[in-house]
C-alpha positions as CSV (number, residue, x, y, z in Angstrom):
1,X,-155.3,41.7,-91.7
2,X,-157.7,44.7,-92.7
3,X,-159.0,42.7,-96.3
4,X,-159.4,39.1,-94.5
5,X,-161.3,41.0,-91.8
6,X,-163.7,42.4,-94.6
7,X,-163.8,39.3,-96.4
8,X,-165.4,37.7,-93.4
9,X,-167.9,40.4,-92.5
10,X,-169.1,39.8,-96.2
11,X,-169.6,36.3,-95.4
12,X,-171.1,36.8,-92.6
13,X,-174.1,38.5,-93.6
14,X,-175.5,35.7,-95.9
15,X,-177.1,32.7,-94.4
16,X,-175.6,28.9,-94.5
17,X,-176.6,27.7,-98.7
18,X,-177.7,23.8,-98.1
19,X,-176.2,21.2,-100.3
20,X,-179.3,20.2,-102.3
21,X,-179.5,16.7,-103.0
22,X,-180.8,16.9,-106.5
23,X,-178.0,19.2,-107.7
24,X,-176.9,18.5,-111.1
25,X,-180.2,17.3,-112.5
26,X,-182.2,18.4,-115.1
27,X,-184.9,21.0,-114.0
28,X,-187.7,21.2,-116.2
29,X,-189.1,24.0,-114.5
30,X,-186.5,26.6,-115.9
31,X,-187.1,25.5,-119.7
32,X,-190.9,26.0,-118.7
33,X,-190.6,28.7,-117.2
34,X,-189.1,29.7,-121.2
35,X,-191.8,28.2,-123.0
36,X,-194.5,30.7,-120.8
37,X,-192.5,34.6,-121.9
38,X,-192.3,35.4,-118.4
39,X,-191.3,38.9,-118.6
40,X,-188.6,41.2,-116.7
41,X,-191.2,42.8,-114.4
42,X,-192.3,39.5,-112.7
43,X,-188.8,38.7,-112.1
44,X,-188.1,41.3,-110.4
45,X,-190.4,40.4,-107.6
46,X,-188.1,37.4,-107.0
47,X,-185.6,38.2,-104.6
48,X,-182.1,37.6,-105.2
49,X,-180.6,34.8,-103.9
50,X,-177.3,34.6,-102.2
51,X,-175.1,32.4,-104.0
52,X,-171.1,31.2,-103.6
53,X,-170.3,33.5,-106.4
54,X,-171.9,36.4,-105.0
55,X,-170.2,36.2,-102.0
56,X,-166.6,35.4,-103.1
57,X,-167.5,38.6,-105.7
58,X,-168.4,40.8,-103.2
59,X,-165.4,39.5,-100.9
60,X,-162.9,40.6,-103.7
61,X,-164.4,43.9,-103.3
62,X,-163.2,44.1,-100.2
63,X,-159.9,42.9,-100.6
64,X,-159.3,45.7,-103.9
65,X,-161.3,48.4,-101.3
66,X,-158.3,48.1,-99.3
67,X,-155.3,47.3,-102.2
68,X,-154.3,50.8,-102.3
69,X,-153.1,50.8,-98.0
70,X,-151.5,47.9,-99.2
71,X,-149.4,49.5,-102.0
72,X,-148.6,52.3,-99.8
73,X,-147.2,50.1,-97.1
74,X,-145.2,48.3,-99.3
75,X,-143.5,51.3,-100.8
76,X,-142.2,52.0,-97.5
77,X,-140.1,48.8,-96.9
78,X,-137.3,48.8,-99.8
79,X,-138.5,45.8,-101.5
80,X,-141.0,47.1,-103.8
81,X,-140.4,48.3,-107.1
82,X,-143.1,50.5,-108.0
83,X,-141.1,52.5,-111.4
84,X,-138.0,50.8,-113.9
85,X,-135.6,49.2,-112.5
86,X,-133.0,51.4,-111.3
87,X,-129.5,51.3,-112.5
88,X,-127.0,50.8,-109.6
89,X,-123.7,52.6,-109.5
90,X,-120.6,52.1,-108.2
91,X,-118.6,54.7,-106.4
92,X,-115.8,53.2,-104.9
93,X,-112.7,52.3,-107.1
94,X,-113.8,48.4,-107.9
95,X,-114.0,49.2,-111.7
96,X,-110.9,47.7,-113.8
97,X,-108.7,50.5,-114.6
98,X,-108.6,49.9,-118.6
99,X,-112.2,49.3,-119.3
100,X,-113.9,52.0,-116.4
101,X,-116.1,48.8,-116.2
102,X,-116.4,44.9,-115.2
103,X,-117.4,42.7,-118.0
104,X,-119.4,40.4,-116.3
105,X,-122.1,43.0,-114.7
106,X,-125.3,42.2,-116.0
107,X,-128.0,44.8,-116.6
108,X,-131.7,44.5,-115.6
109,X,-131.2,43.3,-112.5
110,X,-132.9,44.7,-109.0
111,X,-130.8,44.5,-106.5
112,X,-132.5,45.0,-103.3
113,X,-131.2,47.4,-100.2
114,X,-131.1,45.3,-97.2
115,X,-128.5,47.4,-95.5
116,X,-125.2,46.7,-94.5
117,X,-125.9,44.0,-92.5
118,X,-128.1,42.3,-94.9
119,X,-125.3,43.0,-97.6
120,X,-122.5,41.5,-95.9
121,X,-124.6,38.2,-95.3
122,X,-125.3,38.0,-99.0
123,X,-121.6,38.6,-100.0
124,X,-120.9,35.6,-97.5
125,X,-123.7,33.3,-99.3
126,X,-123.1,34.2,-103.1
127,X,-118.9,33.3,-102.2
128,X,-120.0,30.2,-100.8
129,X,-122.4,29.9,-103.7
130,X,-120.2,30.2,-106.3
131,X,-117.5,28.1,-104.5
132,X,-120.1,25.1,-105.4
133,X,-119.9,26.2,-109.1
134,X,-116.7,24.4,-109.8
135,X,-118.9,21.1,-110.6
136,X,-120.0,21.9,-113.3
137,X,-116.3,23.0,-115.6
138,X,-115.7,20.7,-117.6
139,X,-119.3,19.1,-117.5
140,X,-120.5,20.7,-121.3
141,X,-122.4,23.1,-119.0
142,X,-120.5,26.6,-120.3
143,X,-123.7,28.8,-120.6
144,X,-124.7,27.8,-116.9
145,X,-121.7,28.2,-115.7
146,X,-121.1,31.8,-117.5
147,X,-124.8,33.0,-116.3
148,X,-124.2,32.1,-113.0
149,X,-120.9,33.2,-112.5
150,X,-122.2,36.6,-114.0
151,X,-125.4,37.0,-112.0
152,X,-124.1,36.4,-108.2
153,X,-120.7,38.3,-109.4
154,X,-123.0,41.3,-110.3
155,X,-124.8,40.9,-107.1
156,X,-121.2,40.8,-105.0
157,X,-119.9,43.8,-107.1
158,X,-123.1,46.4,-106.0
159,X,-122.6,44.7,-102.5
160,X,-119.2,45.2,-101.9
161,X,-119.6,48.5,-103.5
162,X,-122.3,49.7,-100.4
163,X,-120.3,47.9,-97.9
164,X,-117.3,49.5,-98.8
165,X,-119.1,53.5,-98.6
166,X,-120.4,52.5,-94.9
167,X,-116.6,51.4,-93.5
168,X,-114.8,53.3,-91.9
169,X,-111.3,54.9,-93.2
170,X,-109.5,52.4,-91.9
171,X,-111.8,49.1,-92.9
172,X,-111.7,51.0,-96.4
173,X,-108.1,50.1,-97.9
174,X,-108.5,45.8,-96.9
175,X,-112.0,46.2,-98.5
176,X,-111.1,47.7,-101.6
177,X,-108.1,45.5,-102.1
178,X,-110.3,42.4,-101.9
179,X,-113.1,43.2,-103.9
180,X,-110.5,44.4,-106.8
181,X,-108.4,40.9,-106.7
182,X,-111.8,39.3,-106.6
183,X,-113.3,40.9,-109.8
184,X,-110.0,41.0,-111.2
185,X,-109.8,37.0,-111.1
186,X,-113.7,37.0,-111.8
187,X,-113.2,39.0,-115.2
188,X,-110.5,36.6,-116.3
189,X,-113.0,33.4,-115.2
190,X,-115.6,35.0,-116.9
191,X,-113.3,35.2,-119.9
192,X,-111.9,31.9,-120.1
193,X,-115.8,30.3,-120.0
194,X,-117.2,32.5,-122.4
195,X,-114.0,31.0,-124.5
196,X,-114.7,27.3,-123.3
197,X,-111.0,27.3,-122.6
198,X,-111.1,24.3,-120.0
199,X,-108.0,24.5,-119.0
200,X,-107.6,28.0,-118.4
201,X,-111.0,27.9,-116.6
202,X,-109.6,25.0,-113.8
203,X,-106.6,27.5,-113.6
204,X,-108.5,30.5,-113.0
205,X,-111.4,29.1,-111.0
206,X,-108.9,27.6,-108.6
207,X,-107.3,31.0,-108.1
208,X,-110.6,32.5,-107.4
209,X,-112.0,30.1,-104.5
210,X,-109.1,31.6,-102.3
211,X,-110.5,34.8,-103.0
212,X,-114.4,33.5,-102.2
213,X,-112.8,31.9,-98.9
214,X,-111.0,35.2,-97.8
215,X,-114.4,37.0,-98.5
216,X,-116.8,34.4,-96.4
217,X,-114.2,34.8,-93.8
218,X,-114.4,38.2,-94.0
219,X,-117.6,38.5,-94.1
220,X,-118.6,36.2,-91.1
């Protein structure tokens, strides 16, 4: 509220500017005033006038005066990415065995730390999301369908990731066992689109809603 309070203490200070009626006529005073070589020193005994420009000029002073508090604060909250984009890592066993990997992460991608409260919630929403996806097999819509599948699995994988490091020993074992059949199934999905193998892809896809229902009910 510190730059709105600014911008109106700027305002303030310059008195109400009239609508003039004749606005957007031709003033023949101004080319006159040409014609005659006025020079720079008898302008300057003209005040200056306070225009809307000024004012909204000298407002964004203000409001910059005060971007740096700004920037600060917003360091502080975990949504703000002041560098590169970090590289997440996983360090739970979710990775497939033969690769050390998942094929379907995507790179370049911020995923934000909203604890793990805020990661369980999202796990929930990107299941249910992707439990909608199954519209679109089979509707000449493969890219969609492989993008999307890729970006909210690559969200999931990082989540379940931090979820699984803040369980205790005992949640651990259920936790691990469900993201691995999840992103087990997900790889061979992922697969099967990237191969517009339709049937395969109905196969596969109805295998992996179970596993999307198990998670939103884990989850809840």
């Amino acid at each position: 509220m510190a730059p709105m309070a600014n911008l109106n203490q700027i305002f303030s200070t310059f008195p109400a500017i009239p609508k003039l009626s004749g606005e957007g006529k031709s003033r023949p005073d101004v080319g006159a005033a040409r014609l005659t070589g006025i020079n720079a020193e008898e302008t300057q005994n003209h005040p200056l006038k306070p225009t809307r420009r000024l004012a909204l000029g000298l407002g964004s002073m203000g409001l910059f005066a005060n971007s740096n508090i700004a920037v600060v604060l917003a360091e502080d909250n975990g949504f703000w990415l002041t560098g590169p984009i970090p590289i997440p890592r996983a360090l739970n066993m979710i990775d497939n065995l033969e690769t050390g990997t998942r094929s379907f992460l995507k790179t370049g991608v911020y995923i934000a730390d909203i604890g793990t409260k805020g990661r369980q919630f999202r796990l929930k929403k990107y299941a249910f999301d992707l439990l909608a996806l199954g519209d679109l097999i089979g509707k000449d819509a493969w890219n969609y369908v492989r993008k999307y599948l890729r970006l909210k699995s690559t969200f999931m994988y990082f989540d379940f990731d931090k979820v699984i490091s803040a369980a205790t020993s005992d949640e651990k074992p259920p936790l691990l066992d469900l993201a691995n059949r999840l992103f087990d199934t997900v790889e061979k999905l992922e697969d099967a689109v990237k191969k517009q193998d339709l049937p395969q892809t109905e196969l596969l896809y109805k295998d992996t809603t179970v596993i999307l229902q198990e998670v939103m009910t884990k989850m809840a």
